[in-house]
C-alpha positions in Angstrom: 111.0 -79.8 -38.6 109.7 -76.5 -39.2 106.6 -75.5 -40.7 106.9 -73.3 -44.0 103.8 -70.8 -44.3 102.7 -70.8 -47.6 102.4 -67.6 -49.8 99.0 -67.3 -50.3 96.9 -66.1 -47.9 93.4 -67.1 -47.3 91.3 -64.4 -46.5 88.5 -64.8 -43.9 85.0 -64.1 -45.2 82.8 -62.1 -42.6 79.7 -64.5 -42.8 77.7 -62.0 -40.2 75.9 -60.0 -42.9 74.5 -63.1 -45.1 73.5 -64.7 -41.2 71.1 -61.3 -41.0 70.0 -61.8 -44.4 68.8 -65.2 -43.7 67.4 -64.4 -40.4 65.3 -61.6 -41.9 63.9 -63.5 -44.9 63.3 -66.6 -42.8 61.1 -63.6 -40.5 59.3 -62.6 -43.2 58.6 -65.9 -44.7 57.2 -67.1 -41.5 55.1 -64.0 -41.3 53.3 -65.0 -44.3 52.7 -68.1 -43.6 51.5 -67.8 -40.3 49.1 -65.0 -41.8 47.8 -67.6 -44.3 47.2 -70.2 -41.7 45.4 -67.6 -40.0 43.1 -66.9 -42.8 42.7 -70.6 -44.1 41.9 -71.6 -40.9 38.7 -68.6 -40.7 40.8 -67.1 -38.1 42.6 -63.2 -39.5 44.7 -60.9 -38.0 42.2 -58.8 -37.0 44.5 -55.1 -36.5 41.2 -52.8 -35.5 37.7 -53.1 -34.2 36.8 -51.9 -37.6 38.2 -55.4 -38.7 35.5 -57.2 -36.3 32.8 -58.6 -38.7 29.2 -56.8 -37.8 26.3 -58.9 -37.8 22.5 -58.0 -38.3 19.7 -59.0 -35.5 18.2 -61.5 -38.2 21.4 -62.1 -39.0 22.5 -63.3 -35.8 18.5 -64.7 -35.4 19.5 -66.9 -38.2 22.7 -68.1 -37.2 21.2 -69.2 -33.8 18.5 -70.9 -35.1 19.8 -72.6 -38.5 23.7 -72.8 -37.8 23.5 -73.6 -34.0 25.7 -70.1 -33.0 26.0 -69.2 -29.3 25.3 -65.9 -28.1 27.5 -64.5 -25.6 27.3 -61.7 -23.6 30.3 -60.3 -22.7 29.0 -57.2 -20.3 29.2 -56.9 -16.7 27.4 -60.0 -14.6 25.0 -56.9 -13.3 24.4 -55.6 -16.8 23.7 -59.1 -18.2 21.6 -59.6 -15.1 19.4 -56.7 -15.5 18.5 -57.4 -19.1 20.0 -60.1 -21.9 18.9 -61.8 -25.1 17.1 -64.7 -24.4 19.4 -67.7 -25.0 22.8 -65.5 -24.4 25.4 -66.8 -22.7 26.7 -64.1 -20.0 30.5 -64.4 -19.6 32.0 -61.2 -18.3 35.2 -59.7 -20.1 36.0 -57.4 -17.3 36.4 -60.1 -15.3 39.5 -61.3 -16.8 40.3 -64.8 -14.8 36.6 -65.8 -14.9 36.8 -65.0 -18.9 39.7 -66.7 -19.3 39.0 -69.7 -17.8 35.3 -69.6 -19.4 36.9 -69.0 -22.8 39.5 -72.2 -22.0 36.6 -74.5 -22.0 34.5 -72.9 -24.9 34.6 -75.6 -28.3 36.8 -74.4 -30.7 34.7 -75.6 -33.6 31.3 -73.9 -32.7 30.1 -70.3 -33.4 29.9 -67.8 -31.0 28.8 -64.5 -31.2 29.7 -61.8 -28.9 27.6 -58.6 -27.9 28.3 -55.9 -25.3 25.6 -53.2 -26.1 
């Protein structure tokens, strides 16, 4: 028995363009969330070392003494060596494995302040 083909014909729809548009907005939406996490979380995008919050000497005095911040110094093991603030930290950036490792163990819910000058 044949097969009759009916008289209509059913267009396909080209879905590709409405897949991009959903890809894109799911981007975006992701974007901003993942922004306000950041920020929620007291951890922004930072884009530029003008970003970087800049503390005070009694500023930082303060912190160390009342809110139990740790100094680090993040200059060369010679520099640090030479000269430091008393109670820093010395944990070398240019040293990248050492600093990454160092950084690895560091507590994610303390303080630290970093200085370099």
């Amino acid at each position: 028995m044949a097969r009759r083909k009916l008289p209509i014909q059913v267009k396909k729809q080209n879905l590709l363009p409405l897949w991009i548009i959903l890809a894109v907005v799911a981007v975006v939406v992701g974007v901003f969330v993942n922004q306000g996490i950041r920020e929620l979380r007291g951890n922004p995008i930072l884009l530029s070392q003008d970003d970087v919050p800049r503390l005070s000497v009694p500023e930082v005095q303060q912190a160390m003494l009342n809110e139990g911040a740790i100094l680090l110094d993040v200059r060369t093991a010679e520099q640090y060596a030479a000269s430091h603030v008393v109670g820093a930290l010395g944990v070398p950036v240019a040293d990248s494995e050492a600093f990454d490792s160092y950084v690895k163990g560091l507590d994610k819910d303390a303080w630290y302040i970093t200085y370099c000058t």
